[in-house]
C-alpha positions as CSV (number, residue, x, y, z in Angstrom):
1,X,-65.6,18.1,-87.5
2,X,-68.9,18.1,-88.7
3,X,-71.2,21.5,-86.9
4,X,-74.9,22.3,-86.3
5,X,-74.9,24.1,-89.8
6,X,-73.9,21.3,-91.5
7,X,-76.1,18.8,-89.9
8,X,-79.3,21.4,-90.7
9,X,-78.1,21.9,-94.3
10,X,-79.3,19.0,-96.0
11,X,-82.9,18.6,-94.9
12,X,-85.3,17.4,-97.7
13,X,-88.4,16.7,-95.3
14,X,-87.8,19.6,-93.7
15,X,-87.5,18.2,-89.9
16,X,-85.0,20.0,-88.2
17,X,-86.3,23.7,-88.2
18,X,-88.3,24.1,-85.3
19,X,-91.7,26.3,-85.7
20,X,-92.1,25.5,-89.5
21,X,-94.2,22.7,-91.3
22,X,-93.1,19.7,-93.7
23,X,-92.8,20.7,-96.8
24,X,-95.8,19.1,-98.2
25,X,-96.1,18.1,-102.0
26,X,-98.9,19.1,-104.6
27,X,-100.9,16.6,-106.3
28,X,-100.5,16.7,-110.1
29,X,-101.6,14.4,-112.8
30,X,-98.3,12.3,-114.3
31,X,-99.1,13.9,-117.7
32,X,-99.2,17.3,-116.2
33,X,-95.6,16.6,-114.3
34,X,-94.2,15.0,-117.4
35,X,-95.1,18.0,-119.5
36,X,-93.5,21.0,-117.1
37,X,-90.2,19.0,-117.2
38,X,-90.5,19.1,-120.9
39,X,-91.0,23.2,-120.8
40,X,-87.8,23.1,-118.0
41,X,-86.2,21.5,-120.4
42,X,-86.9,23.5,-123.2
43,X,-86.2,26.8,-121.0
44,X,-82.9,25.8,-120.2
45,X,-81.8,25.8,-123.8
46,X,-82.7,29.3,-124.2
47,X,-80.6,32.2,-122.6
48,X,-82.7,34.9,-122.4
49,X,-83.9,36.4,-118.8
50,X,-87.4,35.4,-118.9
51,X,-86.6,32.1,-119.7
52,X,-84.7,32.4,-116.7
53,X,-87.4,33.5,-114.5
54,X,-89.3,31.0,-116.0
55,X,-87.2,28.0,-115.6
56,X,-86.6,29.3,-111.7
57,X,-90.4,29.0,-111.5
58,X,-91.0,25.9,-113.5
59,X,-88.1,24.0,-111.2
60,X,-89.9,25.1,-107.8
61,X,-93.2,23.9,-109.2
62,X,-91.7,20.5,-110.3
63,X,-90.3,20.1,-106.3
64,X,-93.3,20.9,-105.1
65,X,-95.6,18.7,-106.9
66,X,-96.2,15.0,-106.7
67,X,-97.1,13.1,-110.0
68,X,-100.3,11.3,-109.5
69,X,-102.2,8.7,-111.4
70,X,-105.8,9.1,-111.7
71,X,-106.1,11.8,-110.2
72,X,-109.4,13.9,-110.2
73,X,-109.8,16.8,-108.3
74,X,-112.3,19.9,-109.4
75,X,-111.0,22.4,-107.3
76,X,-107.2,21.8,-109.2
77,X,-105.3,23.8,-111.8
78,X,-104.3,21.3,-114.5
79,X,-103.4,21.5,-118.4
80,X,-106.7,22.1,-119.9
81,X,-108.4,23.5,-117.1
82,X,-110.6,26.6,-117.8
83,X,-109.4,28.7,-114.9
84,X,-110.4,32.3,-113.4
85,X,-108.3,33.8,-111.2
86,X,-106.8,37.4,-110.4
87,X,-104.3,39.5,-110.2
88,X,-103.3,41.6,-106.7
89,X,-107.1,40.9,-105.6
90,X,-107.9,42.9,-109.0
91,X,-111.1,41.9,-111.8
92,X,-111.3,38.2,-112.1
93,X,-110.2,36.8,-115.9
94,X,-110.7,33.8,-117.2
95,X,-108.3,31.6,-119.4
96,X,-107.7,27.8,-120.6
97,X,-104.4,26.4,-119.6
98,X,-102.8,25.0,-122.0
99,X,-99.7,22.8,-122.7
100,X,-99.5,23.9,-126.5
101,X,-100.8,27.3,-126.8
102,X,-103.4,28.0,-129.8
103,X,-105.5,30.5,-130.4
104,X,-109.3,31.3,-131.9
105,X,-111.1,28.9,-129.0
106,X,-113.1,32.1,-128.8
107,X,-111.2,31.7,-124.9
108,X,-107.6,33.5,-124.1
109,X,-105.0,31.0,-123.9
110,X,-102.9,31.3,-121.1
111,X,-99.4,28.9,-122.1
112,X,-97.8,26.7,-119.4
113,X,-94.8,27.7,-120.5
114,X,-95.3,31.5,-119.3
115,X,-94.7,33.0,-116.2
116,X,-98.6,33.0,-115.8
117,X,-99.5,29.3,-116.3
118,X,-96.3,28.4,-114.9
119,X,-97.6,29.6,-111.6
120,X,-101.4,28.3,-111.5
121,X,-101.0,24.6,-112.3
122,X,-100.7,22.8,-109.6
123,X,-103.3,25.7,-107.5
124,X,-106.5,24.9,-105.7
125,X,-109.7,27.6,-106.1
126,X,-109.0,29.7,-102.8
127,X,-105.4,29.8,-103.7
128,X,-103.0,32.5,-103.7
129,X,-99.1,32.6,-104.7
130,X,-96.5,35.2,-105.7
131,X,-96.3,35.9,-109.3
132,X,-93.0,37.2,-110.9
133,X,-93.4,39.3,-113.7
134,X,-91.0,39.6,-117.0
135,X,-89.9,43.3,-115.5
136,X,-88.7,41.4,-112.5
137,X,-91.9,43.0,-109.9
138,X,-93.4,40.3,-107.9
139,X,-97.3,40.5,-108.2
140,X,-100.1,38.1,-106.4
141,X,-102.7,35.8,-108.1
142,X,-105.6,34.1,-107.0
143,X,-107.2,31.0,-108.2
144,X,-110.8,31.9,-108.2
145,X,-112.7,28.9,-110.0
146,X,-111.3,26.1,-112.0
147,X,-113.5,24.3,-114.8
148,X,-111.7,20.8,-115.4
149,X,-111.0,19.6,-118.6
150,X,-113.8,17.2,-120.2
């Protein structure tokens, strides 16, 4: 006998919950998408909590996202993007996202593969989402401007 539960269980669009909006996906360029799979990937090999935390945040934003070709919008978050954004409404900062971390760009780095950049790809300027933190707290940033990459 198959109940109400079970029918509502497995909803992937979302259609069945009355008062609450489709699930709708994020726009991200293919080479973006590609490239958090390859950090999922390399998070689940490591057993360490914030590889944890960060796999957990690297699989909702791989959901949530829709690999797009061509894609070129300014107001996005993507690898390579010189973004400013803050944290719990605090000073805006500024930081290049990057795939491969490196430093002396005279810029901070902030690494996809962090908790951080793991969050802001896939944002919009105006933009703001939970943050979890390696301690577990749950902070708030905002996307504030986004220069994309040349």
């Amino acid at each position: 006998m198959t109940g109400i539960n079970n029918t509502l269980s497995f909803d992937p669009q979302n259609r069945f919950r009355p008062g609450t909006r489709p699930r709708v996906r994020v726009p991200l360029p293919v080479a973006d998408h590609q490239q958090l799979q390859r950090h999922l990937e390399h998070c689940e090999q490591v057993t360490d909590p914030v590889s944890n935390l960060l796999a957990y945040v690297l699989r909702d934003k791989i959901m949530m996202t829709e690999p797009v070709g061509n894609l070129h919008a300014r107001d996005l978050v993507t690898g390579g993007s010189c973004v400013t954004y803050s944290i719990n409404r605090g000073e805006g900062q500024t930081g290049l996202l990057a795939h491969r971390a490196r430093s002396g760009s005279g810029i901070s780095v902030i690494p996809v593969a962090s908790l951080l950049g793991a969050t802001l790809i896939g944002m919009r300027v105006g933009q703001r989402s939970p943050l979890l933190c390696e301690d577990g707290t749950i902070l708030s940033v905002s996307v504030l401007d986004v220069t994309p990459p040349n």
